[in-house]
N, C-alpha and C positions, 0 to 999 in steps of 0.2 A: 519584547517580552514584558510584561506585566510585572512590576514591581515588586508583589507576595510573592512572586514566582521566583525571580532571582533571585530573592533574600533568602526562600526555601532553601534551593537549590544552594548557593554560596555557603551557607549557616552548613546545613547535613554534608556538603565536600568535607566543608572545613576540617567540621566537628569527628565525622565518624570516616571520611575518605571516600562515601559510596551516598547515592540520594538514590530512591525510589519513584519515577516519574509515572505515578498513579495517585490521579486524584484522592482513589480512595483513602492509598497509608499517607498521603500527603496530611489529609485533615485528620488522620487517627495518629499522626507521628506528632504533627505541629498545630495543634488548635488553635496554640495562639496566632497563627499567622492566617490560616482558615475557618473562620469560625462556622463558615456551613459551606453544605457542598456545592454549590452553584460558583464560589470562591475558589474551589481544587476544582474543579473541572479545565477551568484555562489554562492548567497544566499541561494536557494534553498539547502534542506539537512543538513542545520547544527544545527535544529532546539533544537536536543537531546542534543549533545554536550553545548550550550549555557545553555539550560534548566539547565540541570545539572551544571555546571558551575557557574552559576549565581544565580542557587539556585530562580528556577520560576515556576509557574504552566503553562501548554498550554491551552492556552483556542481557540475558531471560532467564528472568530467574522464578523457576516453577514453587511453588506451597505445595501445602500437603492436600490442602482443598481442593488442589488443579486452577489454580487462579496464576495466571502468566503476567510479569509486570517486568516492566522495562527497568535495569538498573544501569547509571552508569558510575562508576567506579575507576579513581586512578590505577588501580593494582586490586587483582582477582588472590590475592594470600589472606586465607582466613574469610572470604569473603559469605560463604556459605554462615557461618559461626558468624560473621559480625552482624547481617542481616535479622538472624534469629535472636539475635540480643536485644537487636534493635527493636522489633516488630513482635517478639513472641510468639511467633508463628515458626513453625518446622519446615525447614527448606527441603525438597526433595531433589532438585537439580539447579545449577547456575551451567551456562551455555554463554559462547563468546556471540555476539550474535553481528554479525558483516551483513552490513546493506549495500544490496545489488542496485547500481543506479539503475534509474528506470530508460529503455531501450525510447529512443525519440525518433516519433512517427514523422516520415517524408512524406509532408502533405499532399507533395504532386504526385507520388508513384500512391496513396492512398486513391488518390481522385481519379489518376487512373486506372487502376483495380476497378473501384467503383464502375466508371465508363465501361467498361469493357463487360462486367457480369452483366451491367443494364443491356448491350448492345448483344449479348446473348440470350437472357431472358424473352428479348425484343423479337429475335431470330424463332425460339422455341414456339414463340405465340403464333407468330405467323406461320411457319411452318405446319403447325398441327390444325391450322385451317384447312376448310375443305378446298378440295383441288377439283378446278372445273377443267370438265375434258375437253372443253373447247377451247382453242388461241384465244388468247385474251391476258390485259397487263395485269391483273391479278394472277391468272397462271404460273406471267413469267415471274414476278413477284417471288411467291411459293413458293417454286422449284429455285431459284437464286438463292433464298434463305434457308431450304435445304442444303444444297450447296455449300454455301459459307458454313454450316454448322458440320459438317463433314469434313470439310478442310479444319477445324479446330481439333478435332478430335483426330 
């Protein structure tokens, strides 16, 4: 974590109990810490890290403009009111917000998936080739890839 960033974040816990992790009120709250936006930007992403850290819940807390920003906050009492003191902006909702860990891809049952739509698709092509009425290993080809694609279905 970037230095500005946890002085931010440490300083606004402190101070008011709740930080706003958006670039933008970051450099409209604390200029001295951001003095342009390319500096609040590296905000973005550190939101876990603090949380945990600081020992906060996350909450989404919507403006009246419809601009959604991430807060985290030890305690949601008055939190709607401390925000608007904070920011001067009219809060139209705060929402507890729970992050769903993200679901972890089994690379071999992916790859196999994969194998299997290729070794259908493979089936389809040849299948819808033209079929010679005379014996022949193309014939039997055809008709076998017929076959197999019936037995799937």
């Amino acid at each position: 974590m970037d230095n500005r960033v946890f002085k931010y974040c440490a300083q606004q816990i402190g101070f008011t109990g709740f930080v706003l992790v958006s670039p933008h009120w970051a450099r409209k709250v604390r200029p001295d810490i951001f003095s342009n936006a390319s500096l609040a930007v590296s905000l973005h992403g550190d939101g876990k890290e603090v949380e945990t850290l600081f020992d906060c819940k996350t909450y989404m807390v919507t403006f009246e403009d419809g601009d959604t920003v991430r807060c985290l906050a030890r305690s949601e009492d008055a939190l709607t009111k401390r925000v608007e003191w904070l920011t001067g902006a009219r809060v139209v909702k705060v929402e507890r917000y729970i992050n769903v860990p993200e679901k972890k891809v089994n690379q071999a049952e992916l790859k196999a998936v994969a194998d299997k739509l290729a070794k259908i698709n493979t089936l389809r092509e040849l299948s819808a080739q033209y079929l010679p009425s005379h014996d022949c290993p193309k014939r039997s080809e055809i008709l076998e890839a017929k076959k197999q694609l019936e037995n799937l279905y």
